[in-house]
N, C-alpha and C positions, 0 to 999 in steps of 0.2 A: 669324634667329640673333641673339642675345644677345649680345656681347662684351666682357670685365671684361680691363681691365689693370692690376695691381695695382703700386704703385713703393714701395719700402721700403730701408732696410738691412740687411745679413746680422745676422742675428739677433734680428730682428723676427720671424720665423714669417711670411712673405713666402707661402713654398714651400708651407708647411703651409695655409694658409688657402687656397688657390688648390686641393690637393685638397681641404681638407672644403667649396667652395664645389661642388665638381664633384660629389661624395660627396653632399650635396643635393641637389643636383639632380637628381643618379640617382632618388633615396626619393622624390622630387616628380614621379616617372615621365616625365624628359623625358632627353635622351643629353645628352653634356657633357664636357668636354674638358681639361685643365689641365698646362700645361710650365711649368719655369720656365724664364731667362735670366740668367745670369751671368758677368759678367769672372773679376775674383778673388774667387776664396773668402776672404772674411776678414771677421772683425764690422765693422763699419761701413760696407762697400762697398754702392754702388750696386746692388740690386736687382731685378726686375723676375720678375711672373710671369702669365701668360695664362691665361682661364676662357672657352670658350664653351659655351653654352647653345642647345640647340633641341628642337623636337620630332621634327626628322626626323635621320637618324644623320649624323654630323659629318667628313667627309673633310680638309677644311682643317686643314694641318698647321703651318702658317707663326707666327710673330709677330704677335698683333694689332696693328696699326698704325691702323685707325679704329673707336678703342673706344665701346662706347654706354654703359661707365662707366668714371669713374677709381677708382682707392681710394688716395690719399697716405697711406700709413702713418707717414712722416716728413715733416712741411712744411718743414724744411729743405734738402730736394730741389731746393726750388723756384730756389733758386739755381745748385744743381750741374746737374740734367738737366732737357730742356722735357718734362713730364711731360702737357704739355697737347696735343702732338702728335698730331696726327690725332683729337682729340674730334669727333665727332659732333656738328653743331646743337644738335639736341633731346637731347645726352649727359647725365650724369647725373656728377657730384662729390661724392664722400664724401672729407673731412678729418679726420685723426686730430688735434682741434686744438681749444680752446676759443674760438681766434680769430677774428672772421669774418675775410672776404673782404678787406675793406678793412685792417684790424690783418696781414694775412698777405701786402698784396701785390701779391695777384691778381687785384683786382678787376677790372681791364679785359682779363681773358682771358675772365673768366665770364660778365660783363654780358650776354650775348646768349642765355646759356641762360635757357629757362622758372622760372618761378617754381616753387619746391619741387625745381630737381632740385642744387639747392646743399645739403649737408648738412653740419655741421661738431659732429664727436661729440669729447668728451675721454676718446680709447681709452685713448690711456695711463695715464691717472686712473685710470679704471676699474678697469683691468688690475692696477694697482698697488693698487687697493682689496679689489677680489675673488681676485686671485689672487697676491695679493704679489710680485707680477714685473710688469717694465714690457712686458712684449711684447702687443700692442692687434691679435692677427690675429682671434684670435676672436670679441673684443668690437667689431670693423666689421663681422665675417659678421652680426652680431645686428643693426648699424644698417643696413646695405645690405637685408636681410629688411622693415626696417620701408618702402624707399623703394620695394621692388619685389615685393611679396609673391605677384605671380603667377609669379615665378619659381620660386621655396622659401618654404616655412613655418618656422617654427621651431622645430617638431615637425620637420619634417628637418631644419634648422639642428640641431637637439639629438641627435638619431639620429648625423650624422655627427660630431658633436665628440666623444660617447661612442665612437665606434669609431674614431678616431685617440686618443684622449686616456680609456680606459677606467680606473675606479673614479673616486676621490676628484679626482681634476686635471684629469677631462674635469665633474663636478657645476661645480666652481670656474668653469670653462669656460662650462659652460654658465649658470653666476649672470650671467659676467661679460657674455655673451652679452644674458642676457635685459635687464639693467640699459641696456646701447646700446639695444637695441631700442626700450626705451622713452624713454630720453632722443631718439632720433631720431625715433619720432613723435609726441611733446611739440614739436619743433622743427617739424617740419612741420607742425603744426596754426597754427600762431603766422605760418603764410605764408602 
């Protein structure tokens, strides 16, 4: 089993992205799972929402607590909550951030993960390029597709965004989508 924990703030599309990752993963014929977690409803608040991924059907209902990826949708977090709680060894970090590791911070929480599973995309750019709004959910399902492509394509990446987000603001979606994608495996080639 696969397990995404997603940390963001209310209004980032936290919630959203956690089903179109599941919504993928369905169209990529495997079962999958997706809750969110929050205090106060209110824009700026602390975040959080769970994705698992398998091939066999998924009974665990709880909070992911040793995830095998993060996705920081706000590196500001990194102050408010440990977001790096319970990673996995060999886990996997996506950054919604043009910063590395070291400009961010965090370099000695990561240091010990493998080479290439640090990824540091600039969603919000993106987002704010392709789709004139600064919310980066979509535009990480596209960079996380580039780090784990046996989990989802981007042919499902693109199926589920369309069917949350259908006509012209799920196309947008899905530019902004493709646009990570490939800044994220531009950055992994370079590691």
């Amino acid at each position: 089993m696969f397990q995404i924990r997603i940390h963001g703030r209310g209004g980032q599309g936290v919630v959203s992205a956690s089903e179109m990752m599941s919504v993928a993963a369905f169209y990529n014929n495997r079962y999958s799972m997706s809750f969110p977690s929050f205090g106060s409803e209110r824009m700026g608040a602390p975040v959080m929402a769970f994705v698992r991924i398998d091939d066999k059907e998924i009974e665990l209902r709880e909070p992911v607590l040793d995830p095998d990826l993060l996705i920081i949708q706000d590196p500001t977090l990194f102050q408010a909550v440990d977001v790096f709680s319970g990673l996995k060894p060999d886990g996997y970090v996506l950054i919604n951030s043009r910063k590395d590791a070291e400009e961010l911070g965090v370099e000695d929480v990561i240091k010990h993960l493998p080479e290439g599973h640090v990824v540091n995309v600039p969603a919000t750019e993106l987002a704010l390029k392709h789709l004139k709004r600064s919310t980066p959910n979509t535009v990480l399902m596209g960079a996380f597709t580039a780090i784990r492509e046996d989990l989802f394509t981007m042919e499902s990446v693109e199926k589920a965004i369309m069917e949350i987000f259908p006509g012209k603001v799920g196309e947008m979606n899905v530019t902004a989508a493709k646009a990570a994608y490939e800044t994220a495996k531009a950055r992994l080639q370079t590691h």
